[in-house]
PALUMSE-969069 format. One record per residue (C-alpha): x, y, z; residue in one letter. Coordinates in Angstrom, 2 decimals, padded with zeros to 5 digits. Each point is the difference from the previous one (the first is absolute). Example, Ala and Ser with C-alpha at 12.3 -4.5 7.8 and 13.67 -1.06 7.14 Angstrom:
2
<<012.30, -004.50, 007.80>, 'A'>
<<001.37, 003.44, -000.66>, 'S'>
***
This chain:
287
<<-012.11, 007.09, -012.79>, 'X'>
<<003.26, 000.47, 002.16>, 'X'>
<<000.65, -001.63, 003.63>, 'X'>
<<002.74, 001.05, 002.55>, 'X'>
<<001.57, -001.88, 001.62>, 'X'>
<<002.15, 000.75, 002.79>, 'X'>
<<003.36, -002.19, 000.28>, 'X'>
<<001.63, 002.08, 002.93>, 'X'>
<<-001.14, 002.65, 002.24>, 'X'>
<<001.63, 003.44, -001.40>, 'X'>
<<-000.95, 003.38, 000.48>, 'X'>
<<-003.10, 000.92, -002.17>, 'X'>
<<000.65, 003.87, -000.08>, 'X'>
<<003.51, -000.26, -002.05>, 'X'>
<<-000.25, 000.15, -003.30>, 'X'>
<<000.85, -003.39, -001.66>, 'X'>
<<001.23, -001.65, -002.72>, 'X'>
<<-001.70, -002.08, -002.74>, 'X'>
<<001.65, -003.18, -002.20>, 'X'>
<<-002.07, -000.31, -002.99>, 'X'>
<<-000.53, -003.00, -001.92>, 'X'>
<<-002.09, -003.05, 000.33>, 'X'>
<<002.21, -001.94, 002.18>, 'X'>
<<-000.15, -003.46, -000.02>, 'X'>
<<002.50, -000.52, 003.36>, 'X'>
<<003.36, 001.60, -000.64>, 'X'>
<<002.65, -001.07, -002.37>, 'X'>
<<003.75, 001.24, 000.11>, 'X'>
<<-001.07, 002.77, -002.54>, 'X'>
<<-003.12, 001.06, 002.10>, 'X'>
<<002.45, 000.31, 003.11>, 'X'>
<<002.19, 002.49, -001.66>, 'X'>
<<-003.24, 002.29, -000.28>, 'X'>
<<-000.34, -000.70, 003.86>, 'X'>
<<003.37, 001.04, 000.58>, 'X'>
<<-000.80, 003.41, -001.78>, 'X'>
<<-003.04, 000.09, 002.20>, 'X'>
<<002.01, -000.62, 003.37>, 'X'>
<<002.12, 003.54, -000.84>, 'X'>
<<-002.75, 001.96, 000.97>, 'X'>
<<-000.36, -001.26, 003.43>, 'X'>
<<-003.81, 000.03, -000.22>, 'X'>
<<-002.51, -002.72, 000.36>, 'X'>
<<-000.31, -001.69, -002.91>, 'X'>
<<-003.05, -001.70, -002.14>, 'X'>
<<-000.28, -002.50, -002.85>, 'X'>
<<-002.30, -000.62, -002.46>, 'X'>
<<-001.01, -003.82, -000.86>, 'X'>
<<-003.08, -000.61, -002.34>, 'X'>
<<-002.06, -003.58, -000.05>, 'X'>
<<-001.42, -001.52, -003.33>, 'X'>
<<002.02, 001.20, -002.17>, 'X'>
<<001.93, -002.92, -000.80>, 'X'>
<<-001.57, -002.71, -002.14>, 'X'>
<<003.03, -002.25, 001.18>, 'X'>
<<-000.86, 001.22, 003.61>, 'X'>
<<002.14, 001.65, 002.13>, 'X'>
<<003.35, -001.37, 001.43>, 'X'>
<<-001.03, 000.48, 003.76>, 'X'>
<<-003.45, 000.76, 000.93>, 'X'>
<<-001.08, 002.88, 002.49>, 'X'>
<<001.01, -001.87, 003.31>, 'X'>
<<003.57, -000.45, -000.93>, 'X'>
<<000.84, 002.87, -002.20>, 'X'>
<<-000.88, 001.99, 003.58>, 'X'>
<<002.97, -002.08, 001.43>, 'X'>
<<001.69, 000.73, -002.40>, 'X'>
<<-000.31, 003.64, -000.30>, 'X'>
<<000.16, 000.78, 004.22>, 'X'>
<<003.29, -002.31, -000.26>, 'X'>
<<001.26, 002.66, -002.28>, 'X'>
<<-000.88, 002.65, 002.13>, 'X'>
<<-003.55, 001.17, -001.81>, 'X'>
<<-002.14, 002.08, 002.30>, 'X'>
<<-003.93, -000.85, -001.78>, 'X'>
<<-000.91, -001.08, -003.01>, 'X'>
<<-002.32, 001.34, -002.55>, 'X'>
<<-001.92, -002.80, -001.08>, 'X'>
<<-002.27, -000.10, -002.98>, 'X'>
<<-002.24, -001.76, -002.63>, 'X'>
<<001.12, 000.33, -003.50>, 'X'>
<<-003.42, -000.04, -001.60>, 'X'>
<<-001.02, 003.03, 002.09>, 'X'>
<<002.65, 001.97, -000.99>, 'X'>
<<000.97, -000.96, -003.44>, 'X'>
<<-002.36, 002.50, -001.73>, 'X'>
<<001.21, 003.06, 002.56>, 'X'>
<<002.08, 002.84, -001.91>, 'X'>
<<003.43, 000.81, 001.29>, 'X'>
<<-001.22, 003.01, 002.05>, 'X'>
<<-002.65, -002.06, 001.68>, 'X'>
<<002.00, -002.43, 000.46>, 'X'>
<<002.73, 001.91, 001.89>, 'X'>
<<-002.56, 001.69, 002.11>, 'X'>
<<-000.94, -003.23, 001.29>, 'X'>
<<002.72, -000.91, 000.93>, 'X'>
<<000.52, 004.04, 002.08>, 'X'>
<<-003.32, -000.29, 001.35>, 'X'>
<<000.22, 000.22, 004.29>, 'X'>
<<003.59, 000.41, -000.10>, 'X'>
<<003.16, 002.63, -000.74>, 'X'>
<<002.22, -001.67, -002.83>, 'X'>
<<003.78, 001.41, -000.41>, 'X'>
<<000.48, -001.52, -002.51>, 'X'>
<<-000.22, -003.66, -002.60>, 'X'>
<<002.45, -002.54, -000.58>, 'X'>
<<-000.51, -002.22, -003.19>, 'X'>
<<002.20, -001.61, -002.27>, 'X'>
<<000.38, 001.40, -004.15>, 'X'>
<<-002.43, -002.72, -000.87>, 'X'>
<<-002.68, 001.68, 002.22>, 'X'>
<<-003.77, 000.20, -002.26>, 'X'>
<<-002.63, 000.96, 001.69>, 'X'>
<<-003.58, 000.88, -000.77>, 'X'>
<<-002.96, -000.95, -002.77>, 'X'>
<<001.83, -000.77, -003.26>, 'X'>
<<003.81, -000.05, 002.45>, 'X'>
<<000.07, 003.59, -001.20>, 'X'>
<<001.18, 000.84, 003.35>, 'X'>
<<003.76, 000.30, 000.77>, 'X'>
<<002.37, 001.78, 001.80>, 'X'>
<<000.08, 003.48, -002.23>, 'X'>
<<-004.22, -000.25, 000.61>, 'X'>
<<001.08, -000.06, 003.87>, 'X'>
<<002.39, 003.48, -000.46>, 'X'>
<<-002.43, 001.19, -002.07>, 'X'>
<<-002.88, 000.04, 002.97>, 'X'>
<<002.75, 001.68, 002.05>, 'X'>
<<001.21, -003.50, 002.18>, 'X'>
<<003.31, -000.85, 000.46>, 'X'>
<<000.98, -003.25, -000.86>, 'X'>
<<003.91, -001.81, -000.41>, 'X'>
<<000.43, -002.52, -003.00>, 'X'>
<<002.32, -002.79, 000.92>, 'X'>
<<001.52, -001.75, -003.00>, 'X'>
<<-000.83, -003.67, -001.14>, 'X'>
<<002.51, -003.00, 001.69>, 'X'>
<<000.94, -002.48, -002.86>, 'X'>
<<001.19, -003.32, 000.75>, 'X'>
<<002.05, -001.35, -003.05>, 'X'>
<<-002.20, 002.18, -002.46>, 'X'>
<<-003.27, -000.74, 001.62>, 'X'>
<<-001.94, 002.07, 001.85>, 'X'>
<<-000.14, -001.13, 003.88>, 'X'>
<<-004.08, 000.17, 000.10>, 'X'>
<<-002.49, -002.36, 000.76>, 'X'>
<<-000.63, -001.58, -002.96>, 'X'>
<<003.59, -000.93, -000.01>, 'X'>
<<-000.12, -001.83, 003.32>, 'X'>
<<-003.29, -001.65, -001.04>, 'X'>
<<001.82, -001.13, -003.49>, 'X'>
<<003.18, -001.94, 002.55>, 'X'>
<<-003.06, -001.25, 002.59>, 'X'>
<<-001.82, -001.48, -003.52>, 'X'>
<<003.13, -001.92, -000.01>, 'X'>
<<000.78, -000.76, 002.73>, 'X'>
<<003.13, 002.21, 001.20>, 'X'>
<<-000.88, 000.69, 003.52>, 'X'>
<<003.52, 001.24, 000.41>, 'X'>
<<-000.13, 002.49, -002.63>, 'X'>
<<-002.85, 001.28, 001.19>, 'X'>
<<001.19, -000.06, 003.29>, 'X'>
<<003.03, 002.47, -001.28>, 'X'>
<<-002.59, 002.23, -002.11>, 'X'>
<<-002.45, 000.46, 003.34>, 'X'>
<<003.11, 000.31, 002.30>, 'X'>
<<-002.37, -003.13, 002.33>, 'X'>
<<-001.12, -003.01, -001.13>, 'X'>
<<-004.00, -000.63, -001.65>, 'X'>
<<-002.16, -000.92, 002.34>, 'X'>
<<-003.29, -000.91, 001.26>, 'X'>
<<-001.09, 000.37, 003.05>, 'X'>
<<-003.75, -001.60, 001.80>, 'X'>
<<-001.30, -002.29, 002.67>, 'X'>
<<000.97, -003.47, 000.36>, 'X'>
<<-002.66, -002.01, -000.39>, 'X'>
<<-001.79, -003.40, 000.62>, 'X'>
<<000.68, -002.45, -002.99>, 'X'>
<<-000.43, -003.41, -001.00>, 'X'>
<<003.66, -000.82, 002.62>, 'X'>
<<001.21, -002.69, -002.68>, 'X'>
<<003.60, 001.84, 000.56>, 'X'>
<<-000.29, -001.96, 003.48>, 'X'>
<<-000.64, -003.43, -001.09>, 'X'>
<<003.49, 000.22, -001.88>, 'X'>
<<002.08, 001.58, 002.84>, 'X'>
<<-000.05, 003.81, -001.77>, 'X'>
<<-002.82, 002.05, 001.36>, 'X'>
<<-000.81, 002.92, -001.57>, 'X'>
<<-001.16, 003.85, 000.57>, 'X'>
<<-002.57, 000.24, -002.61>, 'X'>
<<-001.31, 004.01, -001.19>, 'X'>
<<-002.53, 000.50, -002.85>, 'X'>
<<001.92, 001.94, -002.27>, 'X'>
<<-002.41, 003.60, -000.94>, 'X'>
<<-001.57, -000.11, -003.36>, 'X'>
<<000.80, 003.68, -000.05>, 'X'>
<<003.86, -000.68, 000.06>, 'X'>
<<001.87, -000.77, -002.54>, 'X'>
<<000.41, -003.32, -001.58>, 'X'>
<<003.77, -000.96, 000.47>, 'X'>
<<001.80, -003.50, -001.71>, 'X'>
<<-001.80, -002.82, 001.51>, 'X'>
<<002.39, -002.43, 001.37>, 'X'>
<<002.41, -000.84, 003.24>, 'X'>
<<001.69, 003.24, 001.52>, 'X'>
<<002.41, 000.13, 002.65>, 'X'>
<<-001.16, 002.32, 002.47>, 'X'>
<<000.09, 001.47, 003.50>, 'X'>
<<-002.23, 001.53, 002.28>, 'X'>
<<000.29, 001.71, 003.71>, 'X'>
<<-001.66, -002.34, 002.85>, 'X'>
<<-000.20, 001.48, 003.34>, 'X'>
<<003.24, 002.19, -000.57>, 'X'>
<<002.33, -002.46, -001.55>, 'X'>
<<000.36, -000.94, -003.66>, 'X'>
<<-000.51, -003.75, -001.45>, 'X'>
<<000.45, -000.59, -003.69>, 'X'>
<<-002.50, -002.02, -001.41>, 'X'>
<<-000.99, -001.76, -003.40>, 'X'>
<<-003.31, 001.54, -001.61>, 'X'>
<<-002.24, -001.82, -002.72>, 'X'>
<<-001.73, 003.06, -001.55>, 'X'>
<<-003.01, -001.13, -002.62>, 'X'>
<<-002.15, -003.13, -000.20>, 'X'>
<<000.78, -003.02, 001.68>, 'X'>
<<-000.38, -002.44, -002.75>, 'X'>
<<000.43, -003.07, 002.00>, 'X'>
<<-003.16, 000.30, 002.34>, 'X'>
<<-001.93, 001.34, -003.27>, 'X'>
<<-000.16, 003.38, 002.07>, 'X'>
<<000.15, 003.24, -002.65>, 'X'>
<<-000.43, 002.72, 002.44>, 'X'>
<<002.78, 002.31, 000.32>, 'X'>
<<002.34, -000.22, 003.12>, 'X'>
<<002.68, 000.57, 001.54>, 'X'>
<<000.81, -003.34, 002.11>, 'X'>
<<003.61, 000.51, 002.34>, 'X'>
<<001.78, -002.69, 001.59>, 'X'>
<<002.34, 001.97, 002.42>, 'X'>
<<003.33, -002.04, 000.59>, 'X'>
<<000.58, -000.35, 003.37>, 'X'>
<<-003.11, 001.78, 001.54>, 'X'>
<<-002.18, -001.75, 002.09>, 'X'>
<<-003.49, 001.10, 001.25>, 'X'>
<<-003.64, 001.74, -000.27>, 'X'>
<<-000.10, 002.23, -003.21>, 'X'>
<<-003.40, -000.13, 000.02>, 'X'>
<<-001.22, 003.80, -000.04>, 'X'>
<<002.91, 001.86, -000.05>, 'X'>
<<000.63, 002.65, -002.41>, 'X'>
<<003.42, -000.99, -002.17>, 'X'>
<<001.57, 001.61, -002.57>, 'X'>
<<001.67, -002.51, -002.44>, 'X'>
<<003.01, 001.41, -001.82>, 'X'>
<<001.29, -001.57, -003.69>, 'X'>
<<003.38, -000.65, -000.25>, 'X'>
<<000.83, -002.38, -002.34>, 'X'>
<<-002.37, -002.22, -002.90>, 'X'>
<<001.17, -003.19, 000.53>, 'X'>
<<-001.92, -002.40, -002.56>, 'X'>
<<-003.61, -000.13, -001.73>, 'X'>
<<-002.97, -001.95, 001.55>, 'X'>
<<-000.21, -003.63, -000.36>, 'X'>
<<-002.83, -002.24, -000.07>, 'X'>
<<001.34, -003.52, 002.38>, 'X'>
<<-001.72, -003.07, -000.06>, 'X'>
<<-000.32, -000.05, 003.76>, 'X'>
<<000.79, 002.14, 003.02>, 'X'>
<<003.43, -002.40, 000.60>, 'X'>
<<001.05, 001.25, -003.35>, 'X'>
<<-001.15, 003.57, 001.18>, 'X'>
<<002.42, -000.45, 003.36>, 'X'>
<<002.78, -001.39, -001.91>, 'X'>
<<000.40, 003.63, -002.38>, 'X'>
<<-000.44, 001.94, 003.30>, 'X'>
<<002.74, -001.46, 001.60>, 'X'>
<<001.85, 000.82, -002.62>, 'X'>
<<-001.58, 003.83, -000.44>, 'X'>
<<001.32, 000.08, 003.88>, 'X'>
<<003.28, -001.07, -000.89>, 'X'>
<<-000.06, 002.73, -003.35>, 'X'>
<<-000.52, 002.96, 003.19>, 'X'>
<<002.14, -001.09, 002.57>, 'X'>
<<002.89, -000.62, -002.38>, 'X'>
<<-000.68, 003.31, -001.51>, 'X'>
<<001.07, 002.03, 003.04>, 'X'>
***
């Protein structure tokens, strides 16, 4: 029903600290609440809750822990929403006490919690918990949330999401052993299955970067289908500029910066190297 997992080593006899919510990595909203959490000086845990999405979730576990021990998050409370969707607040907030001393919650005024999302923070008082309410961020009259960064990925706006998460979207795998057409044309690529769990962003051509062995190459991504080999599994296929080597196996996390155009169907692969070149161009003249 719940998993810890520890992010940091921190001392397990101080009382600690608990963000509550089903976070889905952290946008700039979620790190005011970590901010709050910070004050105490106390280690501090996070909630983060799988299948609850039908979309799926922004980042999946393995990089919403980067995420979270990047902001300074000590273990994470991770849990199944069908196992506790049905729990009532109390139960619910005893879970979530059981082997450890809790000071006190953090959650924003949004906070439901519990069978029916009867729970909120009054129901926490009311049990005799303390808990701080941080207030809502707007970003021109929207709420800065997750559905709102999902609505600019939809359409492509990697660099308003990029401003809303306060890092750009990203997915992050193996490189693995493809089909190597990319070298037949002169642009060999770093090719990661994208998760099925994740979710779905615009398909198209991205500007991105990623971090190689401690230095940073931009790159151009083609995210989808690749129409012109009649492939339709989802990837997403890098051609780093200016990188040269064995990607083969290496863990990378590939960063979206910029859409830069839809994907296009070419009559042949010269067709194919002839847009790239240009893509390449798009990047390096964009810096």
């Amino acid at each position: 029903m719940l998993k810890t997992i520890v992010l940091r080593q921190f001392d397990r006899h101080l009382p600690c600290v608990i963000l509550l919510g089903g976070f889905d990595g952290l946008h700039l909203g979620h790190k005011r609440l970590v901010a709050r959490a910070k004050a105490f000086g106390l280690p501090i845990g996070i909630m983060t809750i799988d299948d609850c999405k039908a979309t799926g979730n922004l980042f999946n576990a393995v990089e919403r822990e980067e995420i979270f021990a990047k902001e300074g998050i000590d273990f994470v409370l991770e849990m199944s929403f069908a196992k506790i969707k049905d729990l009532s607040p109390e139960k619910f907030i005893e879970l979530l006490k059981k082997d450890r001393t809790v000071k006190t919650f953090v959650c924003g005024t949004d906070f439901r919690f519990g069978a029916g999302a009867k729970g909120n923070a009054s129901t926490i008082r009311q049990m005799g918990e303390e808990v701080f309410v941080e207030d809502l961020l707007f970003e021109n009259g929207e709420k800065v949330g997750v559905s709102l960064i999902k609505s600019k990925l939809l359409k492509g706006e990697a660099e308003e999401a990029k401003k809303l998460l306060g890092h750009p979207f990203f997915v992050q795998g193996e490189v693995l052993e493809d089909r190597k057409i990319g070298r037949t044309i002169n642009f060999p690529t770093a090719n990661i299955r994208y998760p099925k769990e994740k979710f779905p962003i615009k398909t198209g051509v991205y500007e991105t970067s990623a971090i190689i062995d401690g230095k940073r190459y931009k790159g151009i991504t083609n995210y989808g289908a690749r129409p012109t080999f009649l492939d339709g599994e989802v990837w997403t296929e890098t051609h780093f500029i200016s990188y040269t080597g064995n990607l083969y196996g290496k863990t990378l996390k590939i960063e979206f910066e910029r859409w830069l155009r839809g994907i296009e169907k070419f009559e042949n692969a010269e067709q194919l190297k002839k847009q790239l070149i240009k893509d390449v161009r798009s990047v390096t003249e964009n810096d």
